[in-house]
C-alpha positions as CSV (number, residue, x, y, z in Angstrom):
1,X,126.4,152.7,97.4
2,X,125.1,152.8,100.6
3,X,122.7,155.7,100.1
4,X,121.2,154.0,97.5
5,X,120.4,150.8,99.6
6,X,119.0,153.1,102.4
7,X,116.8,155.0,100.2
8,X,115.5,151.5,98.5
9,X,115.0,150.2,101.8
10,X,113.0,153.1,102.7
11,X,111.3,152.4,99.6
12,X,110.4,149.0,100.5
13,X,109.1,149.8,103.7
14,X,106.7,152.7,102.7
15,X,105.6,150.2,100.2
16,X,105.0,147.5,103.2
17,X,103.1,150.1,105.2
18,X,101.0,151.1,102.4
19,X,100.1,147.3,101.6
20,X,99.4,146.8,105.5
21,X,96.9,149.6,105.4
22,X,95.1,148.4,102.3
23,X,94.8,144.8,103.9
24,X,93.5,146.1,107.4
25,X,91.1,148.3,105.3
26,X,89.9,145.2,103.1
27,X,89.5,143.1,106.3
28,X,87.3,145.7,107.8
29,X,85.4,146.0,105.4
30,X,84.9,141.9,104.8
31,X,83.8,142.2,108.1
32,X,81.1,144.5,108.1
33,X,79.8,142.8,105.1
34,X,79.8,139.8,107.2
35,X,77.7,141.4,109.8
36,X,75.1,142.3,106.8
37,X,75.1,139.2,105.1
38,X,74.5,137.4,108.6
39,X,71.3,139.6,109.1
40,X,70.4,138.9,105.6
41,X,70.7,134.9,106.2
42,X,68.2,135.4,108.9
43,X,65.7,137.0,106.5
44,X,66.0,140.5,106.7
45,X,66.3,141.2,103.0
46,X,66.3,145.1,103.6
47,X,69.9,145.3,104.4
48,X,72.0,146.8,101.8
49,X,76.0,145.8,102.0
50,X,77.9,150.0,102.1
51,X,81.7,150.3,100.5
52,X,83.3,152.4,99.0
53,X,82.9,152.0,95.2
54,X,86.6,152.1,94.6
55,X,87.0,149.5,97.2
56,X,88.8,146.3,96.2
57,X,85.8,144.3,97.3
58,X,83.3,146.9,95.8
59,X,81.9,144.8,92.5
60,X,81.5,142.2,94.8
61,X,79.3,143.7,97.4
62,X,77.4,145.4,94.9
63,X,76.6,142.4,93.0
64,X,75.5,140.3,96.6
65,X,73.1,143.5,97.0
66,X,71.7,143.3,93.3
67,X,70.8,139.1,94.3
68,X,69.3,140.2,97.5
69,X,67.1,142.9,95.7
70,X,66.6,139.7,93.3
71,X,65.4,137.3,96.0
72,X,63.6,139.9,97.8
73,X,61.3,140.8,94.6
């Protein structure tokens, strides 16, 4: 019985760490398309927002690009 509470704790925790990884890579990336999206508000409608297209913020990004390239024409 006690096995099988260490190996589900184990579980749980590998599952934690992999959650923790995907949120600091999320937060990363919100932040560099911060950075983009603050030189865009000043008018420099060449910058393009870059992740990864299987990122969990992907469709968004490349949707904000698609308005820029919209404003811009």
């Amino acid at each position: 019985m006690m096995l099988v509470l260490s190996i589900i704790c184990l579980l749980l925790a590998v599952v934690c760490l992999l959650l923790i990884v995907r949120l600091r890579q999320n937060r990363r990336q919100i932040a560099q398309a911060m950075v983009v999206l603050e030189d865009i508000g000043e008018g420099n409608l060449d910058r393009k927002i870059v992740v990864d297209e299987n990122s969990d913020i992907a469709a968004l990004c490349f949707r904000l690009n698609e308005i820029v390239s919209e404003i811009k024409q």
